[in-house]
C-alpha positions as CSV (number, residue, x, y, z in Angstrom):
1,X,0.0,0.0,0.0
2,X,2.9,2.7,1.2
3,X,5.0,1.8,-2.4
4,X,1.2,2.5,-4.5
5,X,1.3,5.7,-2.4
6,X,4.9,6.6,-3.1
7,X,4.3,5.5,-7.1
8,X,0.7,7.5,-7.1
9,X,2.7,10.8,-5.4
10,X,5.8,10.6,-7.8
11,X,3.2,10.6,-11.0
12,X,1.6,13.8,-9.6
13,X,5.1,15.6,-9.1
14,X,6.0,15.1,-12.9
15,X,5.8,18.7,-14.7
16,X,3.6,18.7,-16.9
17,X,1.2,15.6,-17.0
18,X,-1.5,14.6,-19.7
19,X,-3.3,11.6,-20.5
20,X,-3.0,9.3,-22.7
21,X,-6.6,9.2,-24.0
22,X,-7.7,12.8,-23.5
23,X,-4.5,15.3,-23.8
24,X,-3.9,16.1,-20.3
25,X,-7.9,16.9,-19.9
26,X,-9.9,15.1,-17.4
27,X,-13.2,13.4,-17.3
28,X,-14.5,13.9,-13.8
29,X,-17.6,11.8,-15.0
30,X,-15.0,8.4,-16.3
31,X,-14.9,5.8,-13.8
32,X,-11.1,5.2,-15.0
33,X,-10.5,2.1,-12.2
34,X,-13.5,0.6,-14.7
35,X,-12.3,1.3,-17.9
36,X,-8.6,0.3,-17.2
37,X,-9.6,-3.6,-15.3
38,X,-8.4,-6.0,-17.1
39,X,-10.0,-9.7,-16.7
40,X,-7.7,-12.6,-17.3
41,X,-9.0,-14.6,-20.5
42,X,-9.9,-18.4,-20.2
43,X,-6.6,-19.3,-21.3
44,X,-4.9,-17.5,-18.8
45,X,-3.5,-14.3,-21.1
46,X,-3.5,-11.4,-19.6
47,X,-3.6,-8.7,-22.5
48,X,-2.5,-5.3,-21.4
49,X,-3.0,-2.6,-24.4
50,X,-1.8,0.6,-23.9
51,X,-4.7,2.5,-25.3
52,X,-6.8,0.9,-22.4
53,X,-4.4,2.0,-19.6
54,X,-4.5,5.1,-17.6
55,X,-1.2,6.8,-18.9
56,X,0.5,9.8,-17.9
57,X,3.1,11.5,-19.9
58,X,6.4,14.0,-19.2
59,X,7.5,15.9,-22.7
60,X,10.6,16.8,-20.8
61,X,11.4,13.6,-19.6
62,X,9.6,10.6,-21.4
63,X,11.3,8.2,-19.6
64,X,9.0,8.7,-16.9
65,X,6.1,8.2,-19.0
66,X,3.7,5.5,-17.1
67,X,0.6,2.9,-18.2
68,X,-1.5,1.6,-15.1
69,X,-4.3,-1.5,-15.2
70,X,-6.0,-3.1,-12.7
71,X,-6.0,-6.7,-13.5
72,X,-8.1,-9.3,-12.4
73,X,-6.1,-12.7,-11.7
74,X,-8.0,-16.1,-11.8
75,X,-5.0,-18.5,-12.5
76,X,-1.9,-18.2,-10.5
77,X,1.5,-19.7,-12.1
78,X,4.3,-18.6,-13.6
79,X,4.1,-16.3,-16.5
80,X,6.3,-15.1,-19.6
81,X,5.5,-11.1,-20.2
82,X,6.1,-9.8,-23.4
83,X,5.9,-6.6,-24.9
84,X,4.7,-4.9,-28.1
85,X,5.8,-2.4,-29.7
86,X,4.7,-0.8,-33.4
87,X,8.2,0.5,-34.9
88,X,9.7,1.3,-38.4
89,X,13.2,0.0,-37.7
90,X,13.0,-3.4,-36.6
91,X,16.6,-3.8,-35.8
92,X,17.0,-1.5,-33.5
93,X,13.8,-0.4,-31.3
94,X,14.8,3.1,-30.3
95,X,14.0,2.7,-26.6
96,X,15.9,5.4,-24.8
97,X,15.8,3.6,-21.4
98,X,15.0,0.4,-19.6
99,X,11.1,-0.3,-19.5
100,X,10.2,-1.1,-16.2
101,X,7.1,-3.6,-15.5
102,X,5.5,-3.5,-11.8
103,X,3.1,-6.0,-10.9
104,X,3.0,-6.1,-6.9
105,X,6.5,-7.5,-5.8
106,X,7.5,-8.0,-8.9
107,X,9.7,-6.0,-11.1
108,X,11.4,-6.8,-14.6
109,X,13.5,-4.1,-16.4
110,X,14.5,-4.9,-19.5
111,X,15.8,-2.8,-22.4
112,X,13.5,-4.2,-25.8
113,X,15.1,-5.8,-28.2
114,X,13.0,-7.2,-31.3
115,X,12.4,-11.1,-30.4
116,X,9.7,-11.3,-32.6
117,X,8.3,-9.5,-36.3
118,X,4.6,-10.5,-36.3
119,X,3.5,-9.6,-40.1
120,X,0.2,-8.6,-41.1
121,X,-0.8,-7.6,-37.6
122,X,-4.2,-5.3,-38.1
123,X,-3.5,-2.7,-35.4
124,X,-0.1,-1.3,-36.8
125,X,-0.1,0.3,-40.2
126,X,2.7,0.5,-42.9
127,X,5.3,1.8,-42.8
128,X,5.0,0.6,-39.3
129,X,5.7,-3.2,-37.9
130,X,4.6,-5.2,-35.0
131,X,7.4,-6.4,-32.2
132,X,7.3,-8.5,-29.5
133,X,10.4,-8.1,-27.1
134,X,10.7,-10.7,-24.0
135,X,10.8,-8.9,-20.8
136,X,11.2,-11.7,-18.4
137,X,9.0,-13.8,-16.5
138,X,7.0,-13.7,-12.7
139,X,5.4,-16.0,-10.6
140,X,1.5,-14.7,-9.4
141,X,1.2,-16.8,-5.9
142,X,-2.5,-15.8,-5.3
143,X,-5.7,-15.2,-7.6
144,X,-7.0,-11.4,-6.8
145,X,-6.6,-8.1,-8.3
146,X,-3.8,-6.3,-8.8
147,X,-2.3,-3.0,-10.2
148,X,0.0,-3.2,-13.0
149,X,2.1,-0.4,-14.2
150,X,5.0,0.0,-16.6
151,X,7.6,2.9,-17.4
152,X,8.8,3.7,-20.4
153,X,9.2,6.4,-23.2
154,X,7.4,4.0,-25.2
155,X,4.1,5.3,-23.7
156,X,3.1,7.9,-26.1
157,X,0.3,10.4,-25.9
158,X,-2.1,9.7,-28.4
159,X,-1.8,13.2,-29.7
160,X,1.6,12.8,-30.2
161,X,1.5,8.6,-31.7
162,X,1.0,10.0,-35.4
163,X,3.6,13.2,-35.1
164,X,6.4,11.3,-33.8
165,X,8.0,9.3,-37.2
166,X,10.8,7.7,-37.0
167,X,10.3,6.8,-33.2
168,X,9.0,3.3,-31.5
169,X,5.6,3.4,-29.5
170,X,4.5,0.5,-27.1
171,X,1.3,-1.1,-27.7
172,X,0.7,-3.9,-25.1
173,X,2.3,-6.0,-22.7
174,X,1.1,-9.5,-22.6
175,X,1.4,-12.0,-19.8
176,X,1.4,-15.5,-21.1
177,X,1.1,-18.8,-18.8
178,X,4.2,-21.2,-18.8
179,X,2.4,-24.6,-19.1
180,X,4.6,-27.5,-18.9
């Protein structure tokens, strides 16, 4: 509880902070705790997409740039988590620092390196491609629900996701059960 305090006051010290889904303007009348849960689907994916998280952004310092879910757990286990990313140089992401994943106890930093080209992927249009980058993997002990966040200059604002060419923007992070 003290560390979602801690993570909750250093978002709301960054300068200048906007949201990803409505350019730094709020919706008194969104229920955003709603909007942003997540449930676990039957196969035990847990798809986090960017464009349903709540997201705040720094211009001055991107690397701060933060995505939050609440997630609904019904299946603990161990779990691979990987993220996508829409890109034009497939080579070489273009992250500028480590992406940091949170999920309660758990942290994985990892800098993204192109693991995966998926082709033909409708959310991503040319001259853009879809990547998937392994981030590392976590155990989830006990079913429940639980806040998720990741840090990254790969959050974007969606005002800026069309302006910025040349650049990488994260799309999702995806949880996937290790089955053996």
């Amino acid at each position: 509880m003290y560390r979602n305090i801690f993570v909750l006051l250093m978002v709301a010290g960054i300068g200048i902070l906007s949201s990803c889904h409505n350019n730094g303007v709020k919706d008194d009348t969104a229920d955003d705790s709603a909007r942003n849960r997540i449930v676990q689907q039957s196969d035990g994916t847990i798809a986090l997409k960017v464009d349903n998280a709540a997201c705040y952004s720094d211009r001055t310092n991107p690397s701060s740039n933060t995505a939050e879910w609440n997630v609904v757990v019904s299946k603990s286990g161990r779990y691979d988590v990987w993220l996508s990313s829409a890109t034009r140089d497939t080579t070489n992401l273009h992250y500028q620092s480590l992406v940091k994943f949170n999920f309660q106890d758990n942290r994985l930093e990892a800098h993204p390196e192109c693991d995966k080209v998926i082709h033909n992927a409708g959310d991503v249009v040319y001259p853009f491609y879809k990547t998937d980058s392994f981030l590392g993997s976590l155990y989830i002990q006990n079913p429940g629900e639980y806040n998720v966040q990741v840090i990254s200059d790969g959050i974007q604002p969606k005002a800026d996701q069309n302006t910025s060419i040349g650049s990488t923007r994260m799309l999702s992070v995806v949880l996937k059960p290790i089955t053996h």
